[in-house]
ROTOR-35847 format. One record per residue: residue in three letters; x, z, y of N, C-alpha, C in turn. Coordinates in steps of 0.02 Angstrom, whole numbers, plus 50000, padded with zeros to 5 digits. Layout:
! residues N
ALAXZYXZYXZY...
//
This chain:
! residues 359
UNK565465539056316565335532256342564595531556358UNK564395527856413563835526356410563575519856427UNK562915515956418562755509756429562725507256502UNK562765500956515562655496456564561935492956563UNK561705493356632561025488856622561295481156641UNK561205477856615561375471156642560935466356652UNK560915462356703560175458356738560535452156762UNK560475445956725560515440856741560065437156774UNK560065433256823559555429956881559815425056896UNK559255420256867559115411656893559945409956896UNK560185408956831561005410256797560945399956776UNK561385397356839561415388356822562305388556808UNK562425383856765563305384056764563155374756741UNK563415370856784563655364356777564355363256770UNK564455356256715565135355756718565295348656751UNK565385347956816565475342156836564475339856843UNK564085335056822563405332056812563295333856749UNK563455338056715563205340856655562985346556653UNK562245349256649562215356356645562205361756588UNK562465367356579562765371856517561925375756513UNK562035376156576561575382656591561185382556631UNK560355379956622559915379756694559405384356670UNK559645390356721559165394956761558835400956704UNK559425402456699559535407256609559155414956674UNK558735418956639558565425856688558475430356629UNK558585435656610558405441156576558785449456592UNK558365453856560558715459856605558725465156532UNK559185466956518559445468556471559535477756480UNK559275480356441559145486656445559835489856427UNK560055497456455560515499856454560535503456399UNK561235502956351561285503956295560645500956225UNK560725494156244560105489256204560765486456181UNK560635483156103561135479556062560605471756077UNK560835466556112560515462256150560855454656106UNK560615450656074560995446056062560765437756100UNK561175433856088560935427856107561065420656070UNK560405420356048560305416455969560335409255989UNK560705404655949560565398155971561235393155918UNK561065386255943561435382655898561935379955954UNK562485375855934562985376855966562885369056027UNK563115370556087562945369556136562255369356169UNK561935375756183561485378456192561575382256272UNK562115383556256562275387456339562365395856339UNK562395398056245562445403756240563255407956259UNK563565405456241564285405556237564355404956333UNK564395400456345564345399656439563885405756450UNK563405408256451563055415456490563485418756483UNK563605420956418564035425756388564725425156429UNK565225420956458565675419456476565775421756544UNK565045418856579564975420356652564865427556655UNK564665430256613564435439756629565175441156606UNK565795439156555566085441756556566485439056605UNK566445433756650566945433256714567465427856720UNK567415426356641567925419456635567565411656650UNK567035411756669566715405256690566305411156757UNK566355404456823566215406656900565405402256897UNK564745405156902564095402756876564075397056955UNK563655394256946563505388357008563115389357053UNK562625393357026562295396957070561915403357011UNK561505409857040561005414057032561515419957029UNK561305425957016561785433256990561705436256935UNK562395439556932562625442856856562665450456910UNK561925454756871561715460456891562195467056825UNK562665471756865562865477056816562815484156859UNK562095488156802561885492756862561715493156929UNK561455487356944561445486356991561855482357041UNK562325481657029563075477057086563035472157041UNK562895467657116563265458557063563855458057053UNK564005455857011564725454856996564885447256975UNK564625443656991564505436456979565315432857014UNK565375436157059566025433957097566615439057074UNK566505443057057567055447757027567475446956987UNK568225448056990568645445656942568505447856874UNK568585446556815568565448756732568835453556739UNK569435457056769569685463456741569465467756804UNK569025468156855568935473656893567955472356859UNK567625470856823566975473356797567195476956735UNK566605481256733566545485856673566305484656602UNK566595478256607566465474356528567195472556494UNK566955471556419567615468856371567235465356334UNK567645460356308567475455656244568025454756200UNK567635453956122568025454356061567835446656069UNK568385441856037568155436856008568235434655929UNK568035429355919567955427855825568695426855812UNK569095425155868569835424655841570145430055845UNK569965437055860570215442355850570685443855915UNK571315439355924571825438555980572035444256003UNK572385445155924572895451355924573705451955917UNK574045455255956574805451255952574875451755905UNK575345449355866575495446755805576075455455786UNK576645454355854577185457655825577145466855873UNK576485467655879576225475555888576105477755831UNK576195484855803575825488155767574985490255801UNK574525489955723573885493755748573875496955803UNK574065501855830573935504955871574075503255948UNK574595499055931575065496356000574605489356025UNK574165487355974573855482855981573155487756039UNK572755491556003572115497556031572595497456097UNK573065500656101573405505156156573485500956220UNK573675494856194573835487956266573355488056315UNK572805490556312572405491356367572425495656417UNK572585499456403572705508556408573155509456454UNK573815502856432574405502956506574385501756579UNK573655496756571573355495456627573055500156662UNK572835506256639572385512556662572885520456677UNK572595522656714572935528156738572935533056682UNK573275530656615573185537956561573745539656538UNK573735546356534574475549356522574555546756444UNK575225549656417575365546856338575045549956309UNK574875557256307574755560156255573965558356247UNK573485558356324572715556256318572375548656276UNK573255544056303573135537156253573085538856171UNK573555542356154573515541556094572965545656054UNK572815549156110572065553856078571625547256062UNK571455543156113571015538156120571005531356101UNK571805530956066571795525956022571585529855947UNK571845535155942571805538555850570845536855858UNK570565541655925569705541555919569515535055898UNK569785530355918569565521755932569575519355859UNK570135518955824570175518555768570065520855715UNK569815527955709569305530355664568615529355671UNK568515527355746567475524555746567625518455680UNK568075515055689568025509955642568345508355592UNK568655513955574568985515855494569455513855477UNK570025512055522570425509055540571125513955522UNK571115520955568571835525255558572025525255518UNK572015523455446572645524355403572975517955385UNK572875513455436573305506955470573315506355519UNK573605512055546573635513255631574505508555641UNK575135508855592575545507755595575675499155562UNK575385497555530575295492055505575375486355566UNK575635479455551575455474255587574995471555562UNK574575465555630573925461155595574115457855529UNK574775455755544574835450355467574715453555415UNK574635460355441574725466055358573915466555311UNK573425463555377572825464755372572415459955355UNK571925462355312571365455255307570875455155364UNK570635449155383570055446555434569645452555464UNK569205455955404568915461655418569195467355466UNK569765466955431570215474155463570525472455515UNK570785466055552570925463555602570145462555654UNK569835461955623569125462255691569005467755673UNK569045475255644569085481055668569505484555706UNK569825479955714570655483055776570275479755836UNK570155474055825570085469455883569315474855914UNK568985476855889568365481955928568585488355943UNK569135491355900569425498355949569855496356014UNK570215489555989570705487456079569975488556104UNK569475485456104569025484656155568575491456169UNK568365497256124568085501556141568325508256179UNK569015506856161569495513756208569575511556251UNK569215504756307569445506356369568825511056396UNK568275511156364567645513056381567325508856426UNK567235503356384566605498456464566105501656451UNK565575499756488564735500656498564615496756455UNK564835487956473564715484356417565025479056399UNK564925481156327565415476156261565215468056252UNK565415463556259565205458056244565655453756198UNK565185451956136565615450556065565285441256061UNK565655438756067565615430556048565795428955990UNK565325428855938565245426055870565875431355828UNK566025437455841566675439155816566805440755742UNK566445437755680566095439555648566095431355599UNK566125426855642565885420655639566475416755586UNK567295420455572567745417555505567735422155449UNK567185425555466567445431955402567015428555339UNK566995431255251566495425355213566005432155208UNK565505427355173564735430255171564545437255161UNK564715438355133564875447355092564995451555144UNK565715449455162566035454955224565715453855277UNK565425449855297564895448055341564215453055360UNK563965453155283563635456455300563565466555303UNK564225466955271564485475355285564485476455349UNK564825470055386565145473355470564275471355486UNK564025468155485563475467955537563075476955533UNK562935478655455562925484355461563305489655496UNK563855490355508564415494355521564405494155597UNK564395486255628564295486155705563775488055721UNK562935488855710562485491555738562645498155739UNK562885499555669563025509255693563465512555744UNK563985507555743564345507555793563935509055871UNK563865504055884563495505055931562875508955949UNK562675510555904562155515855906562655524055917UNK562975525155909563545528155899563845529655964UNK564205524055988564255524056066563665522956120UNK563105522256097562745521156155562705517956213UNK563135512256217563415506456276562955499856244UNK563125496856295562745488756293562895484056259UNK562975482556195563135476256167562835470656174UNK563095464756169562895456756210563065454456156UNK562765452156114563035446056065562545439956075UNK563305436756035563095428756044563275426655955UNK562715422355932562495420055867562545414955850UNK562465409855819562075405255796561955408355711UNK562005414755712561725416255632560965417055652UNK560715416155634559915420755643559755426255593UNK560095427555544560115432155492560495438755552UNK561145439255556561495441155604560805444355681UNK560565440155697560115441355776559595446555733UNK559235444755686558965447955669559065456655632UNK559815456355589559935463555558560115467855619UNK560325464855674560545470155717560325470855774UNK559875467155796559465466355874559335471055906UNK559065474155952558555478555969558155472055989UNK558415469156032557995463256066558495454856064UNK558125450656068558565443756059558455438556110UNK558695433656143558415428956158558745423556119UNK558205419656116558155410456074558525407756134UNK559025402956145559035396656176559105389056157UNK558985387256210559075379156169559155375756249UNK559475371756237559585364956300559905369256357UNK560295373956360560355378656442559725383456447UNK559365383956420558805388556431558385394556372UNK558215398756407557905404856352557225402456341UNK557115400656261556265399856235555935405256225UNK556135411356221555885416056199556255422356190UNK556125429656226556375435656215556075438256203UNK556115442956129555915448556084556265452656068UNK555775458156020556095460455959556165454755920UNK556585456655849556485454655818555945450255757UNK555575454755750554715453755733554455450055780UNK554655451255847554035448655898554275441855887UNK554885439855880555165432855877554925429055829UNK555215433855775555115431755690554235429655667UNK553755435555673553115433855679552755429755717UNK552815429355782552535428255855553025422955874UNK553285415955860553775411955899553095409855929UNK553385407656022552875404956055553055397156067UNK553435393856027553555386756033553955387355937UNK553745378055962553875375055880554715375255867UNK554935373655930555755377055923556055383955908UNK555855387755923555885394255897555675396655843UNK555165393255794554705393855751555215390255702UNK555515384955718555855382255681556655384755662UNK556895387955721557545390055707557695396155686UNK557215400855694557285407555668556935408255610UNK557265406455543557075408855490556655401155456UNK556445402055403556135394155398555205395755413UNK555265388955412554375389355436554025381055411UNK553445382155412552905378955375552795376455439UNK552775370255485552335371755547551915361255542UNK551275362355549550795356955533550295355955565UNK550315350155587549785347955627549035348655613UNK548875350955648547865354155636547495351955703UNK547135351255686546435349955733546075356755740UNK545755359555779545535364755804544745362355795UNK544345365755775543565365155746543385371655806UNK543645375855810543255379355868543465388755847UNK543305391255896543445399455916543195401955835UNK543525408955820543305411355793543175416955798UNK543345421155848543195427355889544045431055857UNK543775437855884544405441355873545215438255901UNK544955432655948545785430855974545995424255920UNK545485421355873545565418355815545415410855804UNK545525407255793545325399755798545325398155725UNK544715390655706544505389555640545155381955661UNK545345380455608545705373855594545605370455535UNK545585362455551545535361955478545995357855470UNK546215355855395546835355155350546575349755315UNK546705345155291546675342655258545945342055203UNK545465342655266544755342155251544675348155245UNK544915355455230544725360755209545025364755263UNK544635371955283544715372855360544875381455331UNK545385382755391545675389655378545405393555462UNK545585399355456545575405855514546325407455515UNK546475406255611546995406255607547175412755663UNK547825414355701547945420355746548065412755809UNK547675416555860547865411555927547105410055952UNK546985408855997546245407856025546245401856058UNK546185396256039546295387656082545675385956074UNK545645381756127544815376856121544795373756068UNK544065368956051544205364055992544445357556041UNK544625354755976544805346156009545655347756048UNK545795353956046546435352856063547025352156016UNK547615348856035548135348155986548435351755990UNK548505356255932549025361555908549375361955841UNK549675363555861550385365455768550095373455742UNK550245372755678550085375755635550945381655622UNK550935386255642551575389155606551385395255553UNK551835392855499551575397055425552195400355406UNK552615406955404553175406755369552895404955287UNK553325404455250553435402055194553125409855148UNK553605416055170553465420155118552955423855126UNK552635421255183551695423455178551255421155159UNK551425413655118550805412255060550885413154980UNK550165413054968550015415554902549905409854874UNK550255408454789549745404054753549475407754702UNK549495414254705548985419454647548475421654705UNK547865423554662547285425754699547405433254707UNK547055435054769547005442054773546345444054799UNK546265449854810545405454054828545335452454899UNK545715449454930545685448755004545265441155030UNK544885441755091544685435955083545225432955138UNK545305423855105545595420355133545305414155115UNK545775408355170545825400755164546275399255100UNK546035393055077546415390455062546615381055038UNK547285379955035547375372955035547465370854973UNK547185367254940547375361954874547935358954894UNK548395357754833548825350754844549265351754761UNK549675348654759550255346154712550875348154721UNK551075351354668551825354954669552385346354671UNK552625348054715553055343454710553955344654682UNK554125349854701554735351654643554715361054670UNK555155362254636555345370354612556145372554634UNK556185374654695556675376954699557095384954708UNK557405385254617557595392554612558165394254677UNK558065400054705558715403554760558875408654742UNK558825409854683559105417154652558455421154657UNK558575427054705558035433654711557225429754719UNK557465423554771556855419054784556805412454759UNK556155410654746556035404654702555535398754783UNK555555393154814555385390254842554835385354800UNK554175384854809553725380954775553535375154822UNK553835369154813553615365154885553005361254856UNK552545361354911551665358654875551595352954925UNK551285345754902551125342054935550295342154964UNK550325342155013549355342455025549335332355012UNK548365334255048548085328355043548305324755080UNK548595328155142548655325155201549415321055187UNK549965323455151550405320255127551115324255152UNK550685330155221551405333555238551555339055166UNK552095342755170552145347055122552235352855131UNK552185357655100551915365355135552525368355079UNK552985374555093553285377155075552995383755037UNK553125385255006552975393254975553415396854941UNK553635401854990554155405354950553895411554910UNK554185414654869554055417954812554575424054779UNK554665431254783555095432654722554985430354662UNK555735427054652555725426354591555435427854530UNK555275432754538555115436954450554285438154463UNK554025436954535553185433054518553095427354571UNK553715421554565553505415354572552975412254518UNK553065414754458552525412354403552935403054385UNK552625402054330553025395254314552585390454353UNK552975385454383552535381654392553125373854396UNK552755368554379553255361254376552875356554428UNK553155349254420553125345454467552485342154440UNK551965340254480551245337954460550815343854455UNK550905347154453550345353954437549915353754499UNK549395353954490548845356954549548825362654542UNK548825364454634548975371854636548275372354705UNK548145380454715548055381554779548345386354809UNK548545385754873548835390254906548375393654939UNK548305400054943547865405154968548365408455034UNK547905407355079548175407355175547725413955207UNK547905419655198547945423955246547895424355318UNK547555424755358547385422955420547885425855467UNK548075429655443548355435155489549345430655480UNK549325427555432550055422655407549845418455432UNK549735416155463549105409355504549415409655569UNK549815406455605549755406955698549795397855741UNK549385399255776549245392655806549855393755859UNK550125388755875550705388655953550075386455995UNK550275389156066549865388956130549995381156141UNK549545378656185549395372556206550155371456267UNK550445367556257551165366856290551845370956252UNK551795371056207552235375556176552235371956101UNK552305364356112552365361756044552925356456046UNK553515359156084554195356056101554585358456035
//
């Protein structure tokens, strides 16, 4: 098998005076595990729809290798999609379920069943090749539901939340299990999220949306570290993000801010006097000292919240907003409600959002 490059361009889908999707563009590398992160009615699910053919876009093109296929029927492009409901006949056995695709294609019997047995051992499936779905739990039914889809051999796979009824645990086996997968086959996977845990374990690259539109395409890190708006900063993962005043350059690409009378070194290079947000993840501050030099903020523990492995220390500043600090557990250190604390700010855990990028 091999990957599909896929290139979406100036991608609008209206429903009636409502728009899903304005002017979605990204170009998706061949054999890249590509997801598309967002909360629900965002317009992720609609891209995803239009590349696989079941929604007709309003205007721009759906690029595969090159040929648009934007007008092309669903079953003559070289894509498949699993969905979260699995939508497996009920009264097929395993295999007859893989195999249903197969009738459609010029393959003799004996090459099908080579290529259903292959299909169903990528995903560990053959020794419920004979079994019906009812026979199966969730897991093992969205491992059928990805061999129907990988023995036809598309270029590329596109999976809509498929992942999205299974519980937490099994959740997170298959996310492991599907990147290998696909690393494995070497084809194009397209997912669509609203996990951000999920966008992140398996990405190569992601895009954020929100409102019909992409805020941001990364890696993972580039997302996770580097969000270039307060929306992205906010939905991927948690974040600290606070209003600062800018005191002026600090070289190195670096700007001084100050806080609540007391002024930090931050990542981002803005004039002074301009208004900018402050984005801090949580598990990059310190309230123990270290040999490193840094900023830091005074304030008041305002409560203690244990999460198991991680302990959350929420601190009130002067200013009255409240600053998060997350912690392993076992050197969160004790701390209660009233305690004066300081939080020690790392510059480099420090990023200013660019001037227009505080939506």
């Amino acid at each position: 098998m091999r990957g599909g490059r896929v290139q979406v361009v100036d991608l609008h889908k209206s429903y009636g005076d409502v728009p899903a999707v304005r002017g979605v563009s990204v170009d998706i590398a061949e054999g890249e595990f590509f997801s598309l992160l967002g909360p629900s009615g965002c317009g992720k699910t609609t891209t995803l729809r239009m590349i696989a053919g079941f929604e007709t876009p309003t205007s721009g093109e759906i690029l595969i290798d090159g040929a648009d296929v934007s007008r092309i029927p669903a079953n003559d492009r070289p894509v498949n999609t699993v969905f979260q409901n699995y939508a497996l006949f009920p009264f097929l056995s395993v295999e007859d379920n893989v195999a249903f695709g197969l009738r459609y294609q010029k393959v003799g019997k004996a090459d099908a069943k080579r290529k259903v047995g292959e299909a169903l051992e990528m995903v560990r499936m053959g020794q419920f090749a004979k079994r019906k779905p009812g026979q199966l739990s969730g897991g093992q039914q969205q491992r059928v539901a990805l061999a129907r889809a990988i023995v036809l051999s598309p270029r590329v796979l596109l999976l809509d939340e498929p992942l999205g009824a299974l519980d937490a645990k099994l959740r997170k086996t298959l996310q492991i299990e599907l990147k290998a997968l696909q690393e494995s086959l070497g084809i194009t996977f397209i997912y669509v999220t609203h996990d951000q845990e999920e966008a992140l374990t398996m990405s190569d690259r992601l895009a954020v949306m929100a409102g019909g539109l992409i805020e941001q395409v990364g890696t993972p890190a580039e997302v996770y570290d580097s969000p270039t708006t307060a929306y992205v900063a906010d939905f991927l993962g948690s974040a600290n993000i606070l209003d600062v005043d800018v005191v002026g350059p600090a070289g190195h690409g670096r700007s001084t801010v100050r806080i609540g009378g007391q002024t930090l070194t931050c990542r981002g290079d803005v004039a002074a006097g301009t208004p900018v947000k402050l984005v801090i993840r949580p598990e990059r501050l310190l309230l123990e000292t270290t040999e490193e030099e840094e900023g830091t903020i005074d304030g008041v523990v305002a409560r203690v919240v244990y999460q198991g492995p991680t302990t959350d220390i929420l601190v009130t500043l002067s200013t009255g907003e409240e600053l998060v600090v997350r912690r392993p557990s076992e050197r969160a250190g004790q701390h209660s409600a009233g305690e004066k604390v300081t939080v020690h700010c790392r510059p480099e855990a420090l990023q200013l959002l660019p001037p227009g990028a505080l939506g």
